[in-house]
Rosetta silent file (secondary structure, phi, psi, omega in degrees, C-alpha in Angstrom):
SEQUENCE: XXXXXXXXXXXXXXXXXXXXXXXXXXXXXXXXXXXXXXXXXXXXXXXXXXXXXXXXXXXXXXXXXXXXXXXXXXXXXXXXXXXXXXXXXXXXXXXXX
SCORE:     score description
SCORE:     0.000 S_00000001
   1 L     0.000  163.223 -173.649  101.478  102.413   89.077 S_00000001
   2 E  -122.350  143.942 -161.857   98.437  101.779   91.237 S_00000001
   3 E  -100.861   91.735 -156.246   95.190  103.422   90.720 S_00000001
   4 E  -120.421  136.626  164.572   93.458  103.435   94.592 S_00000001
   5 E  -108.538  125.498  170.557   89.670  104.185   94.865 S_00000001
   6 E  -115.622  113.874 -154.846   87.362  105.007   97.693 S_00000001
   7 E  -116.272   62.253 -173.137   83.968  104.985   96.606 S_00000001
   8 L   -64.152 -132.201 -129.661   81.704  107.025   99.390 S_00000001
   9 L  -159.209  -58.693 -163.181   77.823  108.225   99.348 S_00000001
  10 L  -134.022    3.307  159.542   78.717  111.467   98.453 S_00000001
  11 E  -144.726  167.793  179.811   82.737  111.605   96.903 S_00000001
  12 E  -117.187  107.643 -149.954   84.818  109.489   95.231 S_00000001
  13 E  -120.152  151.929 -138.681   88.069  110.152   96.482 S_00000001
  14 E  -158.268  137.753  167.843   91.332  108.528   94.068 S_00000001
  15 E  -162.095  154.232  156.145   95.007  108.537   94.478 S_00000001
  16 E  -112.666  159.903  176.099   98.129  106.885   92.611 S_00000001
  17 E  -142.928  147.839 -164.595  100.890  105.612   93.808 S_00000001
  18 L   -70.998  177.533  165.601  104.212  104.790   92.003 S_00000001
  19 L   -53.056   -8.901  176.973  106.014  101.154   92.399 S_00000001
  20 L  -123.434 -172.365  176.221  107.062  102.197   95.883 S_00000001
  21 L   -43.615  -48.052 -145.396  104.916  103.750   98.448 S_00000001
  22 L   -63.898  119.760  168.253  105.237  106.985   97.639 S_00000001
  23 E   -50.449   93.898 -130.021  101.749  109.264   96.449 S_00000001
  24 E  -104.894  -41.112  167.357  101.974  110.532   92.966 S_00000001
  25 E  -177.539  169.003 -177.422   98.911  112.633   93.143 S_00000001
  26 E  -124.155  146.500  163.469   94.935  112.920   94.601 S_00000001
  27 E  -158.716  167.635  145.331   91.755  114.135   93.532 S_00000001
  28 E  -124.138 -177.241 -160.789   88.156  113.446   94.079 S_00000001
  29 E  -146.153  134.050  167.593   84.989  113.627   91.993 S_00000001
  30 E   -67.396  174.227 -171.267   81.591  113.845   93.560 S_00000001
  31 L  -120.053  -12.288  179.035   79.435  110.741   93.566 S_00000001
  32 L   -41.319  -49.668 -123.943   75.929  112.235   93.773 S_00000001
  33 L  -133.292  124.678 -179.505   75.355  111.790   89.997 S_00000001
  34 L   -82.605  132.512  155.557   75.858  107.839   88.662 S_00000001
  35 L  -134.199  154.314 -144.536   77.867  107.428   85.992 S_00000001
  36 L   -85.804 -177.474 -171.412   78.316  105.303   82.892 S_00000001
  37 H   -62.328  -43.098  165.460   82.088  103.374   82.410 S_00000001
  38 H   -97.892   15.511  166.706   83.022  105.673   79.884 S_00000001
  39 H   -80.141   -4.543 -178.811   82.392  108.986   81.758 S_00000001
  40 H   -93.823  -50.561 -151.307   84.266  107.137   84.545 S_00000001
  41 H   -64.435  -45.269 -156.851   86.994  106.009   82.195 S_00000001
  42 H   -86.614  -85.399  165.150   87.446  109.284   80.010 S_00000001
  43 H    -2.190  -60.019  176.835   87.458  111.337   83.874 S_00000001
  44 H   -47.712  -77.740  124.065   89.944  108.780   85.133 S_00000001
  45 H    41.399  -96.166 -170.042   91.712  109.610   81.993 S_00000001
  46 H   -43.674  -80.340  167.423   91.858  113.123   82.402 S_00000001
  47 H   -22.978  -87.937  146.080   92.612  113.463   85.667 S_00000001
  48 H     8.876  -83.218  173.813   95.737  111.767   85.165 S_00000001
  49 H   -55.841  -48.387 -165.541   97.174  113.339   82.244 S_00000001
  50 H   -68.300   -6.686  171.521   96.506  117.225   83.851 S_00000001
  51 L   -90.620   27.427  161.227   98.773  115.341   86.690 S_00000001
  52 L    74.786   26.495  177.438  101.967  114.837   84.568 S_00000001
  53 L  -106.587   85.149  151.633  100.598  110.715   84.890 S_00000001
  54 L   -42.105  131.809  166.402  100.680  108.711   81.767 S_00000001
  55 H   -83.784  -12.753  137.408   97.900  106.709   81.381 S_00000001
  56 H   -23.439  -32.956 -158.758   99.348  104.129   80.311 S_00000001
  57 H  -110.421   -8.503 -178.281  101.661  103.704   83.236 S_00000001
  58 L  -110.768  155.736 -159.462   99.240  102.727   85.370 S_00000001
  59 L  -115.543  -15.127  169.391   98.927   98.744   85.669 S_00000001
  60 L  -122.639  161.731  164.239   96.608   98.104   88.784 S_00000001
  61 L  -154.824  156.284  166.631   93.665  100.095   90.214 S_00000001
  62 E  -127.190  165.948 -175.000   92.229   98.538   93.689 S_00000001
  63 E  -150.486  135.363  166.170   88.767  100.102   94.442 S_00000001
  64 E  -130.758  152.988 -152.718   86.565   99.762   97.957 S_00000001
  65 E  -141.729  137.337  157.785   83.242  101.041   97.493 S_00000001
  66 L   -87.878  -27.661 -155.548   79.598  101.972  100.028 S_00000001
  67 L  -103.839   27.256 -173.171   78.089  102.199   96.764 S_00000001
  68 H    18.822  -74.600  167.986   77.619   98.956   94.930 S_00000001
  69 H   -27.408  -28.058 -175.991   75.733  100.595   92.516 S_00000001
  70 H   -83.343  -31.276 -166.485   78.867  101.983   91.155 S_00000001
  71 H   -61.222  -21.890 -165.116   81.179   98.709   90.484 S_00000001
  72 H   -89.904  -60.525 -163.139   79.663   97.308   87.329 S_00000001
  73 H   -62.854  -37.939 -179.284   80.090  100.989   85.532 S_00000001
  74 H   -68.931  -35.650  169.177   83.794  101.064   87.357 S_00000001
  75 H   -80.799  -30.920  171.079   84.923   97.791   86.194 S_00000001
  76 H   -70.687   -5.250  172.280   83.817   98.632   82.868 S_00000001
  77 H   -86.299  -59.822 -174.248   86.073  101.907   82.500 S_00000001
  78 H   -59.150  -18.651 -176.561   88.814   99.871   83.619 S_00000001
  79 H   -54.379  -81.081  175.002   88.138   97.135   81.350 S_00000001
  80 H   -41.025  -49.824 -172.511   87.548   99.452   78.462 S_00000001
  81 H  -122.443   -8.384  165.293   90.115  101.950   79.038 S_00000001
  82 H  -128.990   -6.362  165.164   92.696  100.510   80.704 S_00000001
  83 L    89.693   13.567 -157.339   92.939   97.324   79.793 S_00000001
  84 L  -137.934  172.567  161.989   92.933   95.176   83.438 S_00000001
  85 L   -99.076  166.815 -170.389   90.256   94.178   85.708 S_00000001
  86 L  -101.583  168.031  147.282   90.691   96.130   89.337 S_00000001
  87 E   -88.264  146.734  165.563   90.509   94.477   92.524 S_00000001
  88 E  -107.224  108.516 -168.376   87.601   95.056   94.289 S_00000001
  89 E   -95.726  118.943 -162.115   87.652   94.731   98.112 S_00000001
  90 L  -128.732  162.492  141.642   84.603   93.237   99.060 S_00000001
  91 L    13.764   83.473  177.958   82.981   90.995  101.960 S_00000001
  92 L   103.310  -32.288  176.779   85.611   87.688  102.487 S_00000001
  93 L   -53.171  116.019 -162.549   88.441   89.079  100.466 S_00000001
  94 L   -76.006   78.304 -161.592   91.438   87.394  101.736 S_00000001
  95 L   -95.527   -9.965 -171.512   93.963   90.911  102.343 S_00000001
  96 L    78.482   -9.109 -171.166   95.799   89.201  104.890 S_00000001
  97 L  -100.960    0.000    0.000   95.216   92.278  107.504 S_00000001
């Protein structure tokens, strides 16, 4: 499964999606308040599990972010708690679109 992040000014707004297209669930989390990797990670986590999602199951996360500030604490939940590095769509990233 795929972990997709949108990382605004003032929410963070999150969805998964299975091996096909399809949306497995959404949620968002405000963004006001900076947080460390594992308050990202154990929230990520959560979230998940009350949605009938093993955490386990998911194998990618992509993340696009306004906040910079956020990415170092974001890669480090995924690191840390999921076991992959994300993509990060940044400046130059070669998406093909």
């Amino acid at each position: 499964m795929l972990l997709c992040l949108d990382i605004g000014n003032s929410q963070i707004f999150g969805g998964v999606y299975d091996g096909g297209s399809a949306l497995k669930t959404s949620f968002r989390r405000t963004s006001a308040v900076r947080a460390s990797s594992d308050e990202y990670g154990t929230f990520f986590r959560t979230v998940l599990r009350e949605n009938d999602i093993d955490p386990a199951g998911v194998h990618m996360a992509a993340i696009c972010s306004v906040v910079p500030d956020v990415l170092h604490s974001l890669r480090g939940s995924f690191t840390k708690y999921f076991g992959f590095e994300p993509f990060v769509l940044q400046p130059g990233a070669k998406t093909g679109l």
